[in-house]
N, C-alpha and C positions, 0 to 999 in steps of 0.2 A: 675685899668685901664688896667693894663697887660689881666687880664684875658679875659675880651671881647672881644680884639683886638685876642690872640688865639682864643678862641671861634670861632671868623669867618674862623681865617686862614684853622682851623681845617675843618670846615664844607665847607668852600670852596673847598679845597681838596676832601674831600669825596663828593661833586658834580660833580666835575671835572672827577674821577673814576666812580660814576652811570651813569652819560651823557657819557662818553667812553662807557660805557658797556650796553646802551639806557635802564637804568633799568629811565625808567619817571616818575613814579611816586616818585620813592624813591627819584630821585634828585630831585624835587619838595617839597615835605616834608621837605629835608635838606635846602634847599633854603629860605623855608618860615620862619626855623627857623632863617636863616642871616636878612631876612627881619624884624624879629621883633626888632633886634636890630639895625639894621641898614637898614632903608627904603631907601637908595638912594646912597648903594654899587654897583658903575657900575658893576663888575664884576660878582655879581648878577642878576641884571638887565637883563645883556646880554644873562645869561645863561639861567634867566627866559623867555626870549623872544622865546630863541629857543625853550626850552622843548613846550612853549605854542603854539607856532609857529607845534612845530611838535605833537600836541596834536591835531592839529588844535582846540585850543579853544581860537577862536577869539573876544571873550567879555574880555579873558583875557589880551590878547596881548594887546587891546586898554586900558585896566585897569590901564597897567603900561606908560601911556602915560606919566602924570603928574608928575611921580618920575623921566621918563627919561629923562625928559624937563628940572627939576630942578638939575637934576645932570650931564646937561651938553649934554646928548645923543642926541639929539633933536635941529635938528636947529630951527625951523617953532616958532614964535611967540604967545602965548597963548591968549586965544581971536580973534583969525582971523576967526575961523571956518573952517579953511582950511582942504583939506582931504588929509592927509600923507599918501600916497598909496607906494610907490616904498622903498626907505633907511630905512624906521619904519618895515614894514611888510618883505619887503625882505633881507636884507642885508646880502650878499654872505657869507661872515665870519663868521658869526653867526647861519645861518638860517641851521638846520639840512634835510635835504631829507628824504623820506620818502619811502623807501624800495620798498613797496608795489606797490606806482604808480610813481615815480620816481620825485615828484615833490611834492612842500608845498606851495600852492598858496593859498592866501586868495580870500574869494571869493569876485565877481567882485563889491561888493558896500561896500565893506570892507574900513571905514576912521575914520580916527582918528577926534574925534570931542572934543574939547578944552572947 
């Protein structure tokens, strides 16, 4: 049981250093491997949102809708069909900028569909 619990700690770290050092893909890669053990490690979660966020790949971001719901991230109730546009897609803490044009917005019919 010891060992999985490092396993994350370990690869959370080394995400925590590629996302510092905007190497995206590679935190990506380390990320998915926390996800396979653990699908619904906020601290994952988070950092997947940004990377995807700053990837702009927004089928992703919406992807992790349901893992963020059930672990808490998510207020909005499942089944309302509601579209989460502002604290899911943006959320200042989390969301990384994007060098280039100085802004990570999703685009404008961008919603989280339940």
């Amino acid at each position: 049981e010891r060992a999985p619990k490092a396993h994350i700690a370990i690869n959370l770290t080394r995400a925590e250093i590629q996302l510092q050092n905007r190497q995206w893909q590679d935190c990506l890669r380390t990320l998915m491997l926390i996800r396979r053990h653990s699908p619904r490690h906020r601290a994952m979660l988070l950092m997947m949102r940004t990377v995807y966020t700053t990837l702009r790949q927004w089928d992703s971001v919406q992807s992790l809708a349901s893992d963020m719901y059930r672990a808490g991230l998510l207020d909005d109730f499942p089944g309302t069909g509601y579209c989460h546009r502002q604290p899911f897609a943006l959320a200042e803490d989390t969301v990384a900028i994007d060098s280039a044009t100085g802004a990570a917005e999703p685009p404008s019919d961008f919603c989280v569909d339940w």
